[in-house]
C-alpha positions as CSV (number, residue, x, y, z in Angstrom):
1,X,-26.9,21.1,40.1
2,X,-23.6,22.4,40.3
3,X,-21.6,18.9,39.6
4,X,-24.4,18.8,36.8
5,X,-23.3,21.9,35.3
6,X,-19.6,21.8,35.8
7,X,-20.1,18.0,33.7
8,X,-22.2,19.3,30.8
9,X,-19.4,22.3,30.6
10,X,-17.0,19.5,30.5
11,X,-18.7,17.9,28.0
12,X,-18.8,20.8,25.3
13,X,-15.4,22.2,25.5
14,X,-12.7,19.3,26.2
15,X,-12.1,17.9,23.2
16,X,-13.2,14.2,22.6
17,X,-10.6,11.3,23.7
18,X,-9.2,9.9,20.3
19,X,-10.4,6.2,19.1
20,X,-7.8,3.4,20.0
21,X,-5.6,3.8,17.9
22,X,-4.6,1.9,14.8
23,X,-1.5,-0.1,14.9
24,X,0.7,0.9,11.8
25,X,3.2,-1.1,10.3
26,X,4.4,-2.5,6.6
27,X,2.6,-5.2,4.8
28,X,4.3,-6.5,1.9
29,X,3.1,-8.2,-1.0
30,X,5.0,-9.7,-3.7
31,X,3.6,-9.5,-7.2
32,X,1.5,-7.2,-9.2
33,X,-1.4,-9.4,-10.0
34,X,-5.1,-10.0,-9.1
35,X,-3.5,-12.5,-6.1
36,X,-3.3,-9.4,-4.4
37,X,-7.1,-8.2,-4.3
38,X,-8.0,-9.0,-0.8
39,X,-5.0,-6.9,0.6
40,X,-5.9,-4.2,-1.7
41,X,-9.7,-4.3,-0.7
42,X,-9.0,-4.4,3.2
43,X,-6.9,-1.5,2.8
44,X,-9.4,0.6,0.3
45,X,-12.4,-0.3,2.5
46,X,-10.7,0.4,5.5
47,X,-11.5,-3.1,7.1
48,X,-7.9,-3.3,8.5
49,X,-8.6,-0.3,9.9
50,X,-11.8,-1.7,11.5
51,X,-10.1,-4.5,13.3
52,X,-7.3,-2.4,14.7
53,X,-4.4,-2.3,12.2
54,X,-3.3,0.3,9.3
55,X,-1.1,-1.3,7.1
56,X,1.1,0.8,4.8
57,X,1.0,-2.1,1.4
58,X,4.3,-2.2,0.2
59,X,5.1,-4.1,-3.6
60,X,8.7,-6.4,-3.3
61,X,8.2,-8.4,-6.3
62,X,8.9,-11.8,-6.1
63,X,8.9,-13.9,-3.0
64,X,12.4,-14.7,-2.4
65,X,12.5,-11.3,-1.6
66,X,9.4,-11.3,0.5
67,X,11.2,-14.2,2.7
68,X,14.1,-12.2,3.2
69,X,12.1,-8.8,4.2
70,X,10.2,-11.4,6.8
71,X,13.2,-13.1,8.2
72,X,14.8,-9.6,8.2
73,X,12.3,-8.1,10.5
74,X,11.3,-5.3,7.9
75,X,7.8,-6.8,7.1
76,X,6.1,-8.5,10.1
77,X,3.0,-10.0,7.1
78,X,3.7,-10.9,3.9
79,X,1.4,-11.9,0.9
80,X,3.5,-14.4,-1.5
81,X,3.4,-17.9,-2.5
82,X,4.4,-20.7,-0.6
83,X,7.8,-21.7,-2.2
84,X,10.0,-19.4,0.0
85,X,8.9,-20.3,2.8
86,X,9.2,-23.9,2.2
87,X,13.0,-23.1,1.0
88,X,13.7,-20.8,4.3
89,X,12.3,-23.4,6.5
90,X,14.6,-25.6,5.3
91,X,17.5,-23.4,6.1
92,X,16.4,-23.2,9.5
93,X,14.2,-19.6,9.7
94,X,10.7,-19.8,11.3
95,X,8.5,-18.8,8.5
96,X,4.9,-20.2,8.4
97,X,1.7,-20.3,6.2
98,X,-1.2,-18.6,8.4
99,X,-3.2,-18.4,5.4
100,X,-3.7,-19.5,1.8
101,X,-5.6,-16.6,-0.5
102,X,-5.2,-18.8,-3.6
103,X,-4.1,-22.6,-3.7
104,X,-4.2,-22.5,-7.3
105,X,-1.6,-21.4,-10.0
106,X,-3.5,-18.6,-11.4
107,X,-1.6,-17.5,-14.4
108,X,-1.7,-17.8,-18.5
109,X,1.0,-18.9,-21.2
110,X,1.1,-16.8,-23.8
111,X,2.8,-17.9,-27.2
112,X,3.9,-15.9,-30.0
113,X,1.4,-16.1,-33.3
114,X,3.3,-19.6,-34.3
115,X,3.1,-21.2,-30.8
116,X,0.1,-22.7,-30.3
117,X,0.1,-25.8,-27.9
118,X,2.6,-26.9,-25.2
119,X,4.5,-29.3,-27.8
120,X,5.7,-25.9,-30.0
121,X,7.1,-25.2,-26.4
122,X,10.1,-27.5,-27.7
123,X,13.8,-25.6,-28.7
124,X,12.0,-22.1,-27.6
125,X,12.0,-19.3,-24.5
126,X,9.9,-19.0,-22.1
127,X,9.7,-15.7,-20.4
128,X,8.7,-16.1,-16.6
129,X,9.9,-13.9,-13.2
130,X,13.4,-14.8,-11.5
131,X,14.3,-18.4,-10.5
132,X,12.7,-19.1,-6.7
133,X,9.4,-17.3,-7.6
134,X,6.1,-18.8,-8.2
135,X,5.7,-17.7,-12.3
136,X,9.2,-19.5,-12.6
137,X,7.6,-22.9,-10.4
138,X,4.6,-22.5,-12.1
139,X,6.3,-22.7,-16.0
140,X,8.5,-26.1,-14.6
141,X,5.6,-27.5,-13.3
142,X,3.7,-26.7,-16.0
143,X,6.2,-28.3,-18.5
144,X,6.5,-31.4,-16.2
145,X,2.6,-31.9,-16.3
146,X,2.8,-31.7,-19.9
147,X,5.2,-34.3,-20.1
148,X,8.4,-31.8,-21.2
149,X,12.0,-31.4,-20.0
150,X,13.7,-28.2,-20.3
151,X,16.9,-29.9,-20.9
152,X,16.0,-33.0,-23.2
153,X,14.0,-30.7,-25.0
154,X,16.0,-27.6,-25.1
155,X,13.8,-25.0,-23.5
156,X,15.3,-21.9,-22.2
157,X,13.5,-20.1,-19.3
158,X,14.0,-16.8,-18.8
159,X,14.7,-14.7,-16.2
160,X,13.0,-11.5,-17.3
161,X,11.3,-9.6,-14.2
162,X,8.1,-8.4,-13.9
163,X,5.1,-9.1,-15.8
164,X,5.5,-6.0,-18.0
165,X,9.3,-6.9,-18.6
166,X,7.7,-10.3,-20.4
167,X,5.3,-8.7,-22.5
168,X,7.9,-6.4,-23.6
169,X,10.1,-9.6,-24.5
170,X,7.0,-11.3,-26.1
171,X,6.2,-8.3,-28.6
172,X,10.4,-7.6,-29.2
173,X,10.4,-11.4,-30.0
174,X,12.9,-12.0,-27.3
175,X,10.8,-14.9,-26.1
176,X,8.9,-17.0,-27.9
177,X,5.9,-17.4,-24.8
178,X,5.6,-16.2,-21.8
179,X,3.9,-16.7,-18.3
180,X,1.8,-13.7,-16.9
181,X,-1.7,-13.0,-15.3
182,X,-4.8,-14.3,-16.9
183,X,-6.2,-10.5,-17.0
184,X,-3.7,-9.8,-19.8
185,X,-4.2,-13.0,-21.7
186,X,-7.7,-11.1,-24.0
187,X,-5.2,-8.4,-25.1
188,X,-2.1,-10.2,-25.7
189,X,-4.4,-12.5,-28.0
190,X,-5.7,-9.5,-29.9
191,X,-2.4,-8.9,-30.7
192,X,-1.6,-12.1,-33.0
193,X,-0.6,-14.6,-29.6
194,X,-2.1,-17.8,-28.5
195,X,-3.3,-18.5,-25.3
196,X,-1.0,-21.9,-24.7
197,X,-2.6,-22.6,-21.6
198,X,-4.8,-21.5,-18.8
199,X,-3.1,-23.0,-15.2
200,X,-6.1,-22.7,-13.2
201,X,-7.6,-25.5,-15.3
202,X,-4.8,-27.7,-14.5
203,X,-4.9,-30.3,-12.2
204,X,-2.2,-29.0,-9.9
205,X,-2.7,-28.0,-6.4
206,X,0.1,-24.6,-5.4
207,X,0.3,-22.3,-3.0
208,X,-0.3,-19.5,-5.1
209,X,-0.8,-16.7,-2.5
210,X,-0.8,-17.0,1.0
211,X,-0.2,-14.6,4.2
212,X,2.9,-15.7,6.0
213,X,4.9,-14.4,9.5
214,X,7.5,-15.6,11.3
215,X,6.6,-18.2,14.1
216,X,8.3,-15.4,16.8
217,X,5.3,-13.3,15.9
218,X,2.7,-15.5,16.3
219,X,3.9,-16.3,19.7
220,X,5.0,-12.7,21.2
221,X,2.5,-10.9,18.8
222,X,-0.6,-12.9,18.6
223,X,-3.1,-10.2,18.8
224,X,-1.7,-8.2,16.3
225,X,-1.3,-10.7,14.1
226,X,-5.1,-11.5,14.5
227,X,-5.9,-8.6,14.1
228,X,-4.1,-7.9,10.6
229,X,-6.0,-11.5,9.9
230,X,-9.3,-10.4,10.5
231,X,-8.0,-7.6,7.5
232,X,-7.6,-10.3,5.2
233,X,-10.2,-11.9,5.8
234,X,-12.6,-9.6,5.3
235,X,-11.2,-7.9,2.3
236,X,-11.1,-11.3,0.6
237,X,-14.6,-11.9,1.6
238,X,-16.1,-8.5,0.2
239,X,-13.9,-9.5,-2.9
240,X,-16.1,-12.2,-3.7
241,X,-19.4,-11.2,-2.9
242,X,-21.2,-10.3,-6.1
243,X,-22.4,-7.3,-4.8
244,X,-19.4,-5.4,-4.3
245,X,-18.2,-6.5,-7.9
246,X,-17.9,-2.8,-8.9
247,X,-16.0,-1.7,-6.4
248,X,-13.7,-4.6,-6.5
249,X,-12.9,-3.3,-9.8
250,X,-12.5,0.5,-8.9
251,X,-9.6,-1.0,-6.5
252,X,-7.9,-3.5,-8.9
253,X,-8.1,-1.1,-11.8
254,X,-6.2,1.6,-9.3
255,X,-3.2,-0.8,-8.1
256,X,-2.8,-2.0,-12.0
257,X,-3.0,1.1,-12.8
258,X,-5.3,0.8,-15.5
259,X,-6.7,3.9,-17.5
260,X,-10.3,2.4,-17.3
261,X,-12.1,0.5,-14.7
262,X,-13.6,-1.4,-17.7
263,X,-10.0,-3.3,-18.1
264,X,-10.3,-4.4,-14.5
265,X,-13.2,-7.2,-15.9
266,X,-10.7,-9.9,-16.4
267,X,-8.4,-9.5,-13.6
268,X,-11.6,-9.7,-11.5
269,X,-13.1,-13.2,-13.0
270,X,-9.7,-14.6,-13.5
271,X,-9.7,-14.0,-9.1
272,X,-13.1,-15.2,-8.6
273,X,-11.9,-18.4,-9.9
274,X,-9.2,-19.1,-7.8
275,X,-9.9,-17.0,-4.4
276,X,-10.9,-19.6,-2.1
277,X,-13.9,-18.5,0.5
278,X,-12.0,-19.8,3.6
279,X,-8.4,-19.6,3.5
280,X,-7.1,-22.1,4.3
281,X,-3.5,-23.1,2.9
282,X,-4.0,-26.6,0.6
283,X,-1.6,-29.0,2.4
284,X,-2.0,-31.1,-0.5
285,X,-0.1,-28.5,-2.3
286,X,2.4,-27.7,0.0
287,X,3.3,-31.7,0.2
288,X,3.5,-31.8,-3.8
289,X,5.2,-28.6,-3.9
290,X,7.8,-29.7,-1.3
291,X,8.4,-32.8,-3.0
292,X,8.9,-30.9,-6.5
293,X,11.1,-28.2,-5.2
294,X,13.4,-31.3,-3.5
295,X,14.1,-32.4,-7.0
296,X,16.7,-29.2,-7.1
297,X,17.0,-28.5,-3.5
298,X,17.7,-31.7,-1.5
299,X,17.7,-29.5,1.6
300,X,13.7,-29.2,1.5
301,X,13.3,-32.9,1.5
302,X,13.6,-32.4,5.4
303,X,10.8,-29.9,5.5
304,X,6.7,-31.1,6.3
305,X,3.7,-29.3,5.4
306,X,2.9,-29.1,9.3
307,X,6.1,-27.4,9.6
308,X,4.9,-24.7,7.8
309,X,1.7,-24.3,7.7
310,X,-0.1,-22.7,10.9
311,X,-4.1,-22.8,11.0
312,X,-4.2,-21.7,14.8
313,X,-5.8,-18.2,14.0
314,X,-7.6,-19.0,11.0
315,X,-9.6,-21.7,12.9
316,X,-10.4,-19.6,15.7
317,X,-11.9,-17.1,13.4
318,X,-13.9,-19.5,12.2
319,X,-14.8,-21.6,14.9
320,X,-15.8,-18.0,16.6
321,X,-18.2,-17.4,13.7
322,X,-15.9,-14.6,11.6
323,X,-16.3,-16.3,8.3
324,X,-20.4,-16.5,8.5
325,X,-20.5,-12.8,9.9
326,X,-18.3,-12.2,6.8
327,X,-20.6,-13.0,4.4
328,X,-23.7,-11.8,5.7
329,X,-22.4,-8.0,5.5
């Protein structure tokens, strides 16, 4: 009885031992777009949280940047596209793929009220990010698809920032189109401008947005690196169940900082239709992107999708069942 007593005291006045606690550390992402919405959903819903990390989300636009804050140690997980890591990799650091969010260019070309179709493209400026990001590869390729050469046909690209820096240039008339996210494409064109061309409807497989580490972590890190995967994976999963579409919009409307959730509409379909439900990177796009970004970079020619693309944790989350448990939730 005593023993008895003496535990139930126990009980009531030591305080509670704390929950394992979450692991902190920096996640980076590199552009402010709807790409982004499964980082920005895990961390609003708390489903790192759930699976053991607490990432602090921190914006370094463009992913050249990205691949240096990776090989640098400051970011052990960043979301960008898959160009830098295909450049690093050819310069010898260890960066890998572990996931692709979006394997499909996911932007709009806006032109100015008289440029209407790729062809008016000719002797004008383009307005896109800096050289080495993924709005820059995605204007080139774009003009390559449509059968265009900067040079022959005397088309500037400019190096103008971020999306709000081209929209700027685009009103000023500093450019005469300009590349940005398909959310802002319905209000640019009630402005007078011309949606040029929609890039997810071109047949063009890219590496849009994927979640890449350095090979060192997924060797002395593994379970944390799982863990922060699990993250992702569930915060891209809740992002496109149909269910949760309000939500989804409370959380995109606050990173775009948006004055009404009602804006967030079009950043949210323009995701839906390029998120893919298991992602996986698209080695298909990582082949055509390697053998595009060799054009300029004969140093990349070296470089093989297997090189940097590492499924290892994404397949044992699903072979384990994580996907299916996703989407019953």
């Amino acid at each position: 009885m005593r023993r008895t007593l003496l535990l139930i005291i126990l009980a009531v006045y030591l305080p509670a031992q704390p929950a394992a606690a979450q692991q902190k550390f920096l996640m980076g992402y590199s552009s402010f777009s709807s790409n982004q919405i499964p980082l920005w959903v895990a961390k609003d819903e708390g489903l790192f949280k759930r699976y053991g990390t607490d990432p602090d989300l921190i914006l370094i636009e463009g992913g050249t940047r990205g691949g240096q804050a990776l090989i640098s140690g400051d970011v052990p997980v960043m979301g960008m596209s898959g160009q830098p890591v295909i450049s690093a990799r050819a310069r010898g650091a260890d960066l890998v793929m572990i996931a692709g969010v979006v394997n499909k260019m996911n932007y709009v070309l806006i032109g100015a009220p008289s440029v209407r179709k790729p062809e008016d493209l000719k002797g004008k400026r383009i307005g896109a990010a800096q050289a080495g990001t993924a709005s820059y590869h995605a204007v080139l390729l774009g003009l390559k698809h449509w059968g265009l050469d900067p040079r022959r046909d005397r088309i500037t690209i400019l190096q103008l920032g971020n999306q709000g820096a081209r929209v700027a240039s685009l009103q000023s008339g500093g450019s005469d189109a300009i590349i940005v996210n398909p959310g802002l494409g319905p209000s640019l064109k009630e402005r007078g401008n011309n949606i040029i061309a929609d890039f997810t409807e071109l047949p063009i497989p890219y590496p849009q947005q994927t979640v890449s580490v350095r090979e060192r972590s997924l060797k002395s890190d593994a379970e944390f690196i799982e863990k922060a995967m699990k993250g992702v994976v569930a915060g891209n999963s809740f992002s496109l169940d149909p269910r949760n579409k309000e939500r989804v919009k409370q959380i995109i409307a606050k990173y775009l900082r948006l004055d009404r959730v009602e804006k967030a509409e079009e950043h949210y379909q323009s995701a839906l239709k390029v998120m893919a439900p298991k992602p996986y990177v698209d080695g298909a796009g990582i082949a055509s992107m390697i053998e595009f970004i060799t054009e300029s970079d004969p140093l990349v020619a070296k470089v093989k999708p297997e090189m940097v693309i590492n499924h290892t944790l994404l397949k044992k989350l699903d072979d384990s069942g994580f996907f299916e448990q996703m989407s019953k939730r």
